[in-house]
TORDO-871713 format. One record per residue (C-alpha): residue in one letter; x, y, z. Coordinates in steps of 0.1 Angstrom, whole numbers, padded with zeros to 4 digits, always signed. Each point is the difference from the previous one (the first is absolute). Last residue first. Example, Ala and Ser with C-alpha at 12.3 -4.5 7.8 and 13.67 -1.06 7.14 Angstrom:
REM TORDO-871713
S+0137-0011+0071A-0014-0034+0007
***
This chain:
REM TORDO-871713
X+0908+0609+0952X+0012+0029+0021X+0037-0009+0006X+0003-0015-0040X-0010+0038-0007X+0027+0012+0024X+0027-0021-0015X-0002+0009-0041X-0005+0035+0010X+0031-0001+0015X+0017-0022-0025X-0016+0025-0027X+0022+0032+0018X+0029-0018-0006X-0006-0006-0036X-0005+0033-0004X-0015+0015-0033X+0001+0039-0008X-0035+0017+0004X-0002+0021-0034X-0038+0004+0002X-0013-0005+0035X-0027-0028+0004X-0021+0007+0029X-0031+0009-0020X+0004-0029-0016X-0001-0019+0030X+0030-0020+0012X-0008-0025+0029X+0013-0008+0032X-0028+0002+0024X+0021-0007+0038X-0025+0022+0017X-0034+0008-0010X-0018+0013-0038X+0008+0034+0000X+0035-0013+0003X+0031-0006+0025X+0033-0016-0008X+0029-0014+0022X-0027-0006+0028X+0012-0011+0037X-0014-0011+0031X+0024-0019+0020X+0004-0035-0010X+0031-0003-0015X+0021+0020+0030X+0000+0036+0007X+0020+0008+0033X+0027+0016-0012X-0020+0026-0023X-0022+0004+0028X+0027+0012+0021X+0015+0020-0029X-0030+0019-0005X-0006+0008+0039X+0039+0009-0001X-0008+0028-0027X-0028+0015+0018X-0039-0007-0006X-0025+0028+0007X-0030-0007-0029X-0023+0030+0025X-0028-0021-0013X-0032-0005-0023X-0003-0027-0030X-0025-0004-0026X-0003+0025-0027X+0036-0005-0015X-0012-0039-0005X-0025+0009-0029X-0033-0009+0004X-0011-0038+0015X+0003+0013+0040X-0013-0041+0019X+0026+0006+0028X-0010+0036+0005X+0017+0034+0013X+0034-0020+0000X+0025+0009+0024X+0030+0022-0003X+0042-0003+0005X+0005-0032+0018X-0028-0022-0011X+0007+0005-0043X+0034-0003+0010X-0007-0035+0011X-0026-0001-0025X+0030-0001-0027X-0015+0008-0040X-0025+0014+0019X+0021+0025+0023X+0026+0005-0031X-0025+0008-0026X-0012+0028+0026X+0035+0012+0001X+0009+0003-0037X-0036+0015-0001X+0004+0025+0023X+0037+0015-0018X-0025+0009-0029X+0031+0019-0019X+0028+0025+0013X+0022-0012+0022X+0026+0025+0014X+0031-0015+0022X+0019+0001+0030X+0029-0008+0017X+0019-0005-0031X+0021-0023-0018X-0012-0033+0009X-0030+0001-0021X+0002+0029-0024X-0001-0023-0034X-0029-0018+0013X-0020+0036+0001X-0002+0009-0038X-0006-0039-0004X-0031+0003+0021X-0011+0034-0010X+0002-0020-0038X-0021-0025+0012X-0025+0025+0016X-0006+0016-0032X-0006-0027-0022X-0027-0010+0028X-0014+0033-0002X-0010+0003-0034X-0010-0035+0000X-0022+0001+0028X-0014+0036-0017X-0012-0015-0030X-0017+0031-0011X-0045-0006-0002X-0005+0014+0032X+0019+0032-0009X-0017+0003-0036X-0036-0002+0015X+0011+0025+0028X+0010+0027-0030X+0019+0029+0014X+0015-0024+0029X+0017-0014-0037X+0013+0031-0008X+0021+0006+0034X+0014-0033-0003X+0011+0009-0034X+0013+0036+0015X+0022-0018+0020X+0005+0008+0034X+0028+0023+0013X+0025-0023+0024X+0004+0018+0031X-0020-0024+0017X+0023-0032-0009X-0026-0023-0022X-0022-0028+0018X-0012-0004-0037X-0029-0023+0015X+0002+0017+0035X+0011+0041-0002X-0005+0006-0034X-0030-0024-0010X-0014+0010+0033X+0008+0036-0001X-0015+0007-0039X-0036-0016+0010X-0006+0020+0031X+0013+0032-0025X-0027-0016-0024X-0025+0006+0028X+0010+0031+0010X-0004+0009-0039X-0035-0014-0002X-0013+0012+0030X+0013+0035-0011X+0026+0018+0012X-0004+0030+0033X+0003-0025+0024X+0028-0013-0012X+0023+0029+0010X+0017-0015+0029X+0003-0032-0018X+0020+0019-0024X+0028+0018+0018X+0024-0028+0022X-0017-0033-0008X-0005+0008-0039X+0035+0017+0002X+0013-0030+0011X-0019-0026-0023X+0016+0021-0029X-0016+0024-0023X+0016+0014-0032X-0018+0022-0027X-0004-0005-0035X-0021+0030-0006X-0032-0018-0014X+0008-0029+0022X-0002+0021+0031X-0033+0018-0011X-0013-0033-0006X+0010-0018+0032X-0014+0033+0019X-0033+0002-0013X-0010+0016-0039X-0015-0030-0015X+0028-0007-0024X-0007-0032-0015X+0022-0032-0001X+0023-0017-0022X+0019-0034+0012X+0027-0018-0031X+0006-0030+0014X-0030-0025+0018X-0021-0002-0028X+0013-0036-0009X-0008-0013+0034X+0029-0014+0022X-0009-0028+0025X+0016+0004+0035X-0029+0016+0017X+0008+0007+0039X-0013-0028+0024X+0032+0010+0023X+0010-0032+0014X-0012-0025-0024X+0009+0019-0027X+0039+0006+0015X-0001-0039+0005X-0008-0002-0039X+0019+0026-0012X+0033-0019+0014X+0018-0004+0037X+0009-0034+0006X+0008-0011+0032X+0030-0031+0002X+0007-0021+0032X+0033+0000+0017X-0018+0013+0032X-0006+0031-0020X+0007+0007-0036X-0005+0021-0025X-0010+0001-0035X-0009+0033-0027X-0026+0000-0027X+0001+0020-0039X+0036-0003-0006X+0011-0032+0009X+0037-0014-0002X-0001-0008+0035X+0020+0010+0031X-0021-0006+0035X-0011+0029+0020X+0010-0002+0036X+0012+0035+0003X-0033+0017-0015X-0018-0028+0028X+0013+0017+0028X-0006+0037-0011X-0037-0006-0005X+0002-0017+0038X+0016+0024+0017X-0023+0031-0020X-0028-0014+0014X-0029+0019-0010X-0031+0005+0022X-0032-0011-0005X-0027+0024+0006X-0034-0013-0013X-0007+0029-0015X+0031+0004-0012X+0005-0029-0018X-0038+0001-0013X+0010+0027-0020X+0019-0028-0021X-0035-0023+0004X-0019+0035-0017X+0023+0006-0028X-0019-0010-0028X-0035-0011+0013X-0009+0036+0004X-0015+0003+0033X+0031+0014+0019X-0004+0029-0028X-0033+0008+0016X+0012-0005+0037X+0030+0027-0008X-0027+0025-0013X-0018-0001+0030X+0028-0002+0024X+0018+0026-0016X+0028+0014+0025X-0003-0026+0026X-0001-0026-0031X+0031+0016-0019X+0023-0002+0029X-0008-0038+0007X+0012-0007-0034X+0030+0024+0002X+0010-0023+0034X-0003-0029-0023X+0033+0013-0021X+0020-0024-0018X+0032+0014-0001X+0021-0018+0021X+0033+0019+0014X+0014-0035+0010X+0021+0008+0035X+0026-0016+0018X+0010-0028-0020X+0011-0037-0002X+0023-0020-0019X-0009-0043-0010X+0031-0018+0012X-0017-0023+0020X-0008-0020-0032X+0025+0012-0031X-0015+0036-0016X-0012+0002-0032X-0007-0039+0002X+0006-0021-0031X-0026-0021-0019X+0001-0040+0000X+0016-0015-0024X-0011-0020-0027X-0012-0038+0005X+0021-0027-0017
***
């Protein structure tokens, strides 16, 4: 006798809607920091570690905060900790490290090094704020400090560039928020920062953002979400290319880097354009319940993927169970 299937958060049609998601993931900061240090913002861009997230905002996709909002309230109810389901056109997405990987390209694997952080005082502003403990937020960078980086050095404007796109896009922390002084010691050592397994930093992250904001659906107008709101949506537009087509285009059809650094678009898409689709979806449409570095359908459980602790689901295996014998 096969298990039973996972429950809905919400029934179908029933799904709540809001007025407003107060999203925290910031491009605009992004663009901010390249009219005020174009130099020193194309030599960060450079760095292979965050360059495909900057290239977000380069490119200028949008965020949807319809369709991010959508998908929270059709989340399916499992007994896993480390991955969340949903469902569209009565067909299951998986959300896990691996579809966050292939979106994001961010390091997942954890080096042994990666805990205790020291750095050296070299006199600069991030040293001189350690050494007194101070507090700095992504507000008062936007609202005092970029007015006085011209007076820093390369170095330091360059780890402020640093600071505002793990804050304001990986992290995609509320502004007011101060940032944490380990964040602030790893920009003190470059090697350090590129070596921190900032994928899984941030995917831990984001799952809990999303269960901090399933328990407000339905009861307010509006909500914050902190967290990489962009790659929830990204995964959604290639996990569905009918999504994929109404909120963005693609830059290239033959783009093999990480999928964040590949789309374009104003991503407008309202709450009846969702449910439209949703109604119309049949077996054939395009669909992919998992997503990987490697294409789309690739079920498979890397080591690196593994999460220690991950409770069993027997529900969650029938899925997996029918959408590899889909792709054989």
């Amino acid at each position: 006798m096969e298990p039973e299937l996972p429950k809905r958060l919400f029934a179908e049609g029933l799904e709540p809607q809001v007025e407003k998601i107060n999203n925290c993931c910031r491009m605009e900061l992004i663009r901010d920091l390249k009219i005020a240090m174009p130099t020193d913002y194309d030599d960060v861009k450079k760095d292979p570690v965050f360059t495909h997230i900057m290239a977000i905002a380069e490119n200028n996709l949008k965020f949807s905060a319809k369709l991010v909002d959508s998908f929270l309230c059709r989340q399916l109810i499992t007994s896993k900790k480390h991955e969340k389901w949903f469902v569209f056109g009565r067909s299951p997405l998986r959300f896990s490290l691996q579809e966050y990987h292939a979106v994001t390209g961010l390091k997942i694997s954890r080096e042994a090094s990666s805990g205790v952080v020291k750095w050296k005082n070299d006199g600069g502003f991030w040293s001189e704020l350690l050494k007194t403990d101070g507090k700095i937020s992504l507000q008062s960078i936007k609202k005092v400090h970029l007015q006085e980086v011209h007076t820093w050095t390369r170095l330091d404007r360059m780890r402020l560039i640093y600071l505002c796109v793990i804050m304001g896009v990986v992290m995609g922390r509320n502004e007011k928020v101060f940032i944490p002084h380990m964040y602030i010691k790893l920009v003190m050592d470059l090697d350090k920062l590129r070596k921190f397994h900032w994928g899984l930093h941030s995917y831990d992250f984001l799952l809990r953002s999303i269960d901090k904001a399933t328990k407000k659906l339905g009861k307010k107008g509006s909500y914050i979400f902190e967290g990489f709101s962009y790659a929830i949506q990204i995964w959604l537009m290639e996990a569905i290319p009918d999504f994929g087509e109404i909120c963005g285009t693609k830059l290239s059809g033959s783009f093999r880097g990480p999928r964040c650094g590949n789309w374009k678009g104003v991503a407008k898409v309202s709450y009846q354009d969702i449910t439209k689709l949703e109604d119309s979806f049949t077996d054939k449409s395009d669909f992919f319940s998992v997503i990987s570095v490697t294409g789309n359908g690739d079920v498979f459980l890397h080591e690196d993927y593994a999460r220690k602790g991950e409770m069993e689901d027997e529900r969650v295996n029938l899925f997996l169970s029918r959408i590899n014998s889909k792709f054989d």
